[in-house]
Wavefront OBJ file of the C-alpha trace (Angstrom):
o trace
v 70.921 129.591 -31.027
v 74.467 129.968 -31.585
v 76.292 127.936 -33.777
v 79.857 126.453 -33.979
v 81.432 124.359 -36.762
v 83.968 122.118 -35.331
v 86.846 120.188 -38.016
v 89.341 117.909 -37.490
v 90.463 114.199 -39.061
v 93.045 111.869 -39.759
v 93.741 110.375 -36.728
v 91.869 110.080 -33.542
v 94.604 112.375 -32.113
v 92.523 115.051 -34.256
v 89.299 114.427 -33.397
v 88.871 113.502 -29.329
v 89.668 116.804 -27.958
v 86.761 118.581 -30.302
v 84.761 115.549 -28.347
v 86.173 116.811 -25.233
v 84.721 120.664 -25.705
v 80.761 119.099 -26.967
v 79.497 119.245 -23.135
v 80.989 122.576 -22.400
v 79.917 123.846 -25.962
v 76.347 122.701 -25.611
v 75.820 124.143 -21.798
v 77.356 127.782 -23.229
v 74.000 127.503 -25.647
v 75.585 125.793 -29.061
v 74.790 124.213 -31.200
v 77.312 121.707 -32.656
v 78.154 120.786 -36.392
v 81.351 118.529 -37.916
v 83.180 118.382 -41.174
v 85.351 116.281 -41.634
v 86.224 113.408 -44.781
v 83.836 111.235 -45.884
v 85.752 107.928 -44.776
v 88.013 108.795 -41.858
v 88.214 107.996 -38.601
v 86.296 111.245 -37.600
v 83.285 110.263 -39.073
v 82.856 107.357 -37.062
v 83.854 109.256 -33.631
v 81.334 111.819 -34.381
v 78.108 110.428 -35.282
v 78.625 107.693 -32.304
v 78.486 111.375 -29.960
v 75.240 112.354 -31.889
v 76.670 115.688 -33.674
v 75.604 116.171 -37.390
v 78.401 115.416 -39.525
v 79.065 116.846 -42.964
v 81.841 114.943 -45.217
v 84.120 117.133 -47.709
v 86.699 116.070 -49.905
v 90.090 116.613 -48.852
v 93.744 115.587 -49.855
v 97.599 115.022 -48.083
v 99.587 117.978 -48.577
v 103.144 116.058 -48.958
v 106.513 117.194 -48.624
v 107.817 113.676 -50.643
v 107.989 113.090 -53.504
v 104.386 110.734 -55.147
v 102.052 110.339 -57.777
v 99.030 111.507 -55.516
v 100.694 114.855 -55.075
v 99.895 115.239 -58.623
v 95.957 114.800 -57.687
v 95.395 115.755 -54.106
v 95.765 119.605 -54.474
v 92.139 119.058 -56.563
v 90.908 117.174 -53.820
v 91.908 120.171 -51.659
v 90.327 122.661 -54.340
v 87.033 120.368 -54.393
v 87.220 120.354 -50.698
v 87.353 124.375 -50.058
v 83.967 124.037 -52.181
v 82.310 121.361 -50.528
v 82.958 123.247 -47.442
v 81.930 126.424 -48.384
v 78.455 125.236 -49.769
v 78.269 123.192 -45.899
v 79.653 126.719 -44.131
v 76.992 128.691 -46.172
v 74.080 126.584 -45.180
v 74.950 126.851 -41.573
v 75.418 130.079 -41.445
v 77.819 129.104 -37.738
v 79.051 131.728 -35.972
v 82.524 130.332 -35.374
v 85.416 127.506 -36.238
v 87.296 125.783 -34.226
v 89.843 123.133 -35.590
v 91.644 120.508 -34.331
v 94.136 120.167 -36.948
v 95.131 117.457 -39.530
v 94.391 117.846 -44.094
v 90.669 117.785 -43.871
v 90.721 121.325 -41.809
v 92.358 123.030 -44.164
v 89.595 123.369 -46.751
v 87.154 124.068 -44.071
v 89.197 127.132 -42.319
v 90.308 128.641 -46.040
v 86.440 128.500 -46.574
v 85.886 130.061 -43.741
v 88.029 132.903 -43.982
v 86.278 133.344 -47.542
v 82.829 133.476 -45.766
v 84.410 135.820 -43.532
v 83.836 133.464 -40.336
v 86.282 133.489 -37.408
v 88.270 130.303 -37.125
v 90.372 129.151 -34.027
v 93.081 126.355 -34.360
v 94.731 124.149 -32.648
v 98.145 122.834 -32.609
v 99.263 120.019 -30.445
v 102.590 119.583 -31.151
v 105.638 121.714 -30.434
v 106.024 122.980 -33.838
v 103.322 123.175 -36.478
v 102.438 120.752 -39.063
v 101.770 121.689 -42.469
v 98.214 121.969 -42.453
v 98.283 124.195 -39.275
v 100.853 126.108 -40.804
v 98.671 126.987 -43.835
v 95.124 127.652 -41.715
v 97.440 130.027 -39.190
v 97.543 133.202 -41.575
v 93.344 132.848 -41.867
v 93.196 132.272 -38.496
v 92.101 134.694 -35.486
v 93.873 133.122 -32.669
v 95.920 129.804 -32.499
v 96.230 127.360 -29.298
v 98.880 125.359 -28.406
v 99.960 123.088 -25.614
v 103.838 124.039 -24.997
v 105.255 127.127 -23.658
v 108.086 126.359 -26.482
v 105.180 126.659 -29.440
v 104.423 130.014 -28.659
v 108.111 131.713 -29.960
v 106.463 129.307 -33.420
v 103.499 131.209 -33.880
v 102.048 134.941 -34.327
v 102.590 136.941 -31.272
v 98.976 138.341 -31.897
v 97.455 134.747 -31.905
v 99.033 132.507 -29.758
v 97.077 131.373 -27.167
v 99.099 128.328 -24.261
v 95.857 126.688 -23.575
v 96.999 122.764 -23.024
v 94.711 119.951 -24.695
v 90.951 120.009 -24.078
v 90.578 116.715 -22.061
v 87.386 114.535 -21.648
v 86.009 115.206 -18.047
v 84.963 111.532 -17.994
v 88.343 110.737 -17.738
v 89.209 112.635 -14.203
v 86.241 110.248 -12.573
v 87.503 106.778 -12.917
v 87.074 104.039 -10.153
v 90.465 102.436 -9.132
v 88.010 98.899 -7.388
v 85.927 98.961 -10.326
v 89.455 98.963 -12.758
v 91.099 96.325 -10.102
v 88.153 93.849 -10.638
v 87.518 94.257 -14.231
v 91.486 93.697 -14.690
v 91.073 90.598 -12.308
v 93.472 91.596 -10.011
v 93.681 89.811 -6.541
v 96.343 91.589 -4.612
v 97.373 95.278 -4.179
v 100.704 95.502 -5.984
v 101.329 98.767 -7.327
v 99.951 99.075 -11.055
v 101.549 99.766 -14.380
v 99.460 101.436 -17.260
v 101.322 100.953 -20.564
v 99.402 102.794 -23.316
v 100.395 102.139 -27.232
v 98.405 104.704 -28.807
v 95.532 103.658 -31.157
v 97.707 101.935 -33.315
v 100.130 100.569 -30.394
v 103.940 100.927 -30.153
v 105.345 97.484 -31.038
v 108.949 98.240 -30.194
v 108.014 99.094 -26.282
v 105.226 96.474 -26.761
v 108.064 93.971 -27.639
v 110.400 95.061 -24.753
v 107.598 95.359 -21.897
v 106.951 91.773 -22.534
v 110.400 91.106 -22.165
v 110.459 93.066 -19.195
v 107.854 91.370 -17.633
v 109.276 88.272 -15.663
v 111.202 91.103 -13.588
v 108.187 93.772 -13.442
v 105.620 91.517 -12.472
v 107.415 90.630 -9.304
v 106.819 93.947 -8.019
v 103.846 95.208 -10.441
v 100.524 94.339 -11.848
v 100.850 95.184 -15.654
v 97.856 96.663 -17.335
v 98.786 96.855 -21.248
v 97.081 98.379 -24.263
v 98.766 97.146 -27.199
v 96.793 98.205 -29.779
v 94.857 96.512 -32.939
v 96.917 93.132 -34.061
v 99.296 93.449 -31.049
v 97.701 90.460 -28.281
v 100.312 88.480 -27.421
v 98.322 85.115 -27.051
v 100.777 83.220 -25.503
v 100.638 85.842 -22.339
v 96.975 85.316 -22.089
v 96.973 83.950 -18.681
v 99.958 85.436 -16.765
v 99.264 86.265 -13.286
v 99.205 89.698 -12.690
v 99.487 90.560 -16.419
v 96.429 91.840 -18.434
v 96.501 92.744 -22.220
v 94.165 94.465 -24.401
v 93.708 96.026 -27.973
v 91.795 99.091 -27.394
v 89.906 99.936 -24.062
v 87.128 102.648 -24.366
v 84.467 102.528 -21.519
v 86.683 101.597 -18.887
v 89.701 103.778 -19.709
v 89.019 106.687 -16.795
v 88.797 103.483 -14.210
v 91.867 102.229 -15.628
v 93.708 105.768 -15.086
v 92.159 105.579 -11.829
v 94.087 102.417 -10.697
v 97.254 103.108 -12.316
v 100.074 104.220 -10.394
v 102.580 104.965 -13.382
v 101.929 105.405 -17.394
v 104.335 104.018 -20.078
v 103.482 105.988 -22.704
v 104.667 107.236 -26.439
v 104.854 111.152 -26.168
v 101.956 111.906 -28.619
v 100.771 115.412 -27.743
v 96.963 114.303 -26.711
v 98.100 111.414 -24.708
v 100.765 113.285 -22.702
v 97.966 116.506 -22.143
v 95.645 113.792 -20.583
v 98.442 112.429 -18.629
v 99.515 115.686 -16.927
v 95.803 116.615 -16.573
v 95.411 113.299 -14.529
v 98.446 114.159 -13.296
v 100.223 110.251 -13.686
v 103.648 110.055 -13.347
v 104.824 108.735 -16.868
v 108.037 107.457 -18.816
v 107.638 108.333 -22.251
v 109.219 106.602 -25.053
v 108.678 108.819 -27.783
v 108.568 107.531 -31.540
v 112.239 108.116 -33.249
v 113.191 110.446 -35.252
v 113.122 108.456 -38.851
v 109.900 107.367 -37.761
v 108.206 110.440 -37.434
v 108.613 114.190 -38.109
v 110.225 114.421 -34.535
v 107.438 115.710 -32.939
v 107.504 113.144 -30.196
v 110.951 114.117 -29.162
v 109.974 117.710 -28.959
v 106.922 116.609 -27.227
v 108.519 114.325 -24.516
v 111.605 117.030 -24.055
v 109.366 119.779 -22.658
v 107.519 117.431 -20.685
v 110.901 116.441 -19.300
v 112.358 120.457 -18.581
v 108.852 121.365 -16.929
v 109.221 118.045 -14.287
v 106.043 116.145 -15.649
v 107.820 113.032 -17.361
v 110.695 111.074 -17.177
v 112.056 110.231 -20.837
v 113.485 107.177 -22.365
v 114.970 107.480 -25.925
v 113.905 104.290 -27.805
v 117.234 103.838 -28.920
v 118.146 102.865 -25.523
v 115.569 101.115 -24.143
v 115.833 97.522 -23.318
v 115.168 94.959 -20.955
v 116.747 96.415 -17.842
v 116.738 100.000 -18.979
v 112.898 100.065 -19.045
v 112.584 98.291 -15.496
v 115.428 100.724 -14.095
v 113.193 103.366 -15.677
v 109.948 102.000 -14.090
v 111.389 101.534 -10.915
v 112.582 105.090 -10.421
v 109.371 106.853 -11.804
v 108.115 104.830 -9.019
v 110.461 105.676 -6.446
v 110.025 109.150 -7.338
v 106.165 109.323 -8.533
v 105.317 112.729 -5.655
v 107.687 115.087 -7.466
v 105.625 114.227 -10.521
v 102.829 114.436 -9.512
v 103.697 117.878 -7.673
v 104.911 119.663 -10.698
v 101.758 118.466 -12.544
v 99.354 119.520 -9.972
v 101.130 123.100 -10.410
v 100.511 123.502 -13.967
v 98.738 126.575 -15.387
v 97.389 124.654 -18.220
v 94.381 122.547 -16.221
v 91.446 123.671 -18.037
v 91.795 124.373 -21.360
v 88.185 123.394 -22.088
v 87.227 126.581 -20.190
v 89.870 128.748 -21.680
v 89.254 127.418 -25.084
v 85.027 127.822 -24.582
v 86.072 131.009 -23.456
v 88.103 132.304 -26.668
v 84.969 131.220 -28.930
v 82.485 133.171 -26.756
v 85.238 136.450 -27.205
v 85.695 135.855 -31.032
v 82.361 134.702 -32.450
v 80.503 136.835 -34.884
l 1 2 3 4 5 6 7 8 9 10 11 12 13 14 15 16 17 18 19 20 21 22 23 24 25 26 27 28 29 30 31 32 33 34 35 36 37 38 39 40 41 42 43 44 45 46 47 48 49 50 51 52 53 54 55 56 57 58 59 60 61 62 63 64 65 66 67 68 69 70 71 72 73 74 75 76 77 78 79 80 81 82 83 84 85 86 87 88 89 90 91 92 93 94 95 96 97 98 99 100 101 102 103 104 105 106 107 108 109 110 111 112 113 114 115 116 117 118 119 120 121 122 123 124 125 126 127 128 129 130 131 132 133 134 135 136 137 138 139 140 141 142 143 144 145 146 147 148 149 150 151 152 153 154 155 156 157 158 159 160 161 162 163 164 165 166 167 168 169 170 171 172 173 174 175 176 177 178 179 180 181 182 183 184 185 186 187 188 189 190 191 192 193 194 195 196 197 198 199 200 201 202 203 204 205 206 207 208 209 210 211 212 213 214 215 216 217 218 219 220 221 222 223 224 225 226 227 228 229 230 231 232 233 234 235 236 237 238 239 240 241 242 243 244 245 246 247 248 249 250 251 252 253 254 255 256 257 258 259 260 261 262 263 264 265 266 267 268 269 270 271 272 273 274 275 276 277 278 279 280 281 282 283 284 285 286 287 288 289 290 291 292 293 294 295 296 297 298 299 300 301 302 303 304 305 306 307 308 309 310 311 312 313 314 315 316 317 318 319 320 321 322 323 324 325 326 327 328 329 330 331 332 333 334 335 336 337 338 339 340 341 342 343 344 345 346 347 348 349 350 351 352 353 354
């Protein structure tokens, strides 16, 4: 049987689109392994899918100034070890990694082992630890037609973000019911991300008295982030983390408010939701967002509001016209090249195994 070692960690960002490839994998005759740390977030994603899971050591490669930088490139030395003794017992065929610290041990191992690794980079510009597994990689996916002119001419690969199929096959009654909705308003889907977004938490609530006139407000707010006192608003429904019921959810919206994270956005366009995306600022982030929500904006898939001026009536003004003009989204979403990259990406391991 042919065998694939997939990598990945940090945040769940890094790991869910390696669970979107498994079924796909496993019907082109794989079979699957995972290394990731021994404590993230991965771990936990992985073993509750049933693939064997193999934890390394692995440290933050920093570009600020703290004491762990004195410590963490050991972790990473340790780490390129424990991997190679996992990628030597295997014996895979192929690589593939999703990004974040804990693949870079695994794909410099790799290229020591002489195994083919493919990457792949969801943002518009590489991170660090992309930008050290590119030179030992064979070929490098991305999501934006703007990342390509950022990587080797010989490896880039525009494949968009492998997206879970159970997500396209969500049931719009079954999400109306479960949200206890009793009337057929149109339906906003706010999503904060795993961790939420409390500044556009914060001003959808303040938007609400206005939105809910015309809407019914579906809102993920992430761990911490209920908002008790809104616990039985008509029309309004809150809730930390949604797994099971997400695709239904999707399903019944009609418009996304959504940060501009590159997974989120891939599933978005896949689904093909008309969206306004608040992406995270600048000083919060490495700017990725930005990048992330401007292409989306040039290629007609998103509308874009800049936190620094959302508010109160900018966000319903927003809403409102993503509403008003939802088709032309949808259109230009419908049109794009990039709707399977599971099969293009299944497709590259097939062509570059051993």
């Amino acid at each position: 049987m042919k065998k694939i070692v997939l990598t990945g960690g940090g945040t769940a960002g890094h790991v869910t689109p390696n669970i979107a490839l498994l079924p796909a994998l496993k019907e082109a005759g794989y079979e699957v392994h995972y290394i990731g740390s021994h404590d993230g977030i991965e771990k936990e994603l992985i073993e509750r899918a049933g693939i064997p899971y193999y934890g390394i050591s692995s440290g933050k490669l920093r570009r600020y100034v703290d004491l762990k930088n004195l410590s963490d490139p050991f972790r990473v030395l340790k780490g390129i070890g424990d991997a190679r003794k996992v990628l030597k017992k295997l014996k895979p065929d192929i690589v593939f990694s999703k990004g974040g610290f804990v693949a870079v041990p695994v794909v410099l191992a790799a290229r020591r082992l002489k195994i083919p690794a493919i990457i792949h980079e969801s943002d518009m510009t590489p991170g660090l630890a992309n930008r050290i597994c590119i030179p030992n990689a064979v070929k490098v996916c991305c999501n934006f037609p703007e990342t390509l002119q950022n990587l080797p001419a010989d490896k880039a690969v525009l494949t968009g973000s492998p997206i879970r199929s159970e997500l396209l096959s969500g049931d719009a009654l079954k999400a109306r019911a479960f949200c206890g909705f009793t009337d057929d308003k149109p339906v906003i889907l706010m999503i904060g991300g795993s961790l939420g977004a409390v500044a556009v938490n914060e001003c959808l609530r303040e938007a609400l008295p206005t939105l809910l006139k015309r809407y019914n407000v579906v809102h993920l707010c992430g761990k911490g982030n209920l908002d008790q006192t809104l616990g039985s608003v008509p029309g309004y429904v809150q809730y930390e983390y949604i797994s099971k019921e997400l695709p239904d959810l999707f399903a019944l919206a009609d418009i996304v408010l959504s940060r501009a994270g590159a997974n989120a956005i891939c599933e978005l366009q896949a689904l093909a939701k008309p969206n306004l995306l608040i992406p995270l600022p600048a000083e919060a982030s490495r700017g990725d967002q930005l990048l992330n929500a401007a292409s989306f904006e040039k290629q007609g898939y998103s509308m874009v509001l800049q936190q620094s001026e959302m508010n109160r009536t900018s966000l319903v003004e927003a809403l409102d016209k993503l509403y008003e003009n939802r088709g032309q989204y949808i259109r230009a979403m419908q049109k794009s090249e990039q709707a399977d990259a599971v099969r293009t990406i299944v497709g590259l391991i097939e062509q570059y195994k051993k």
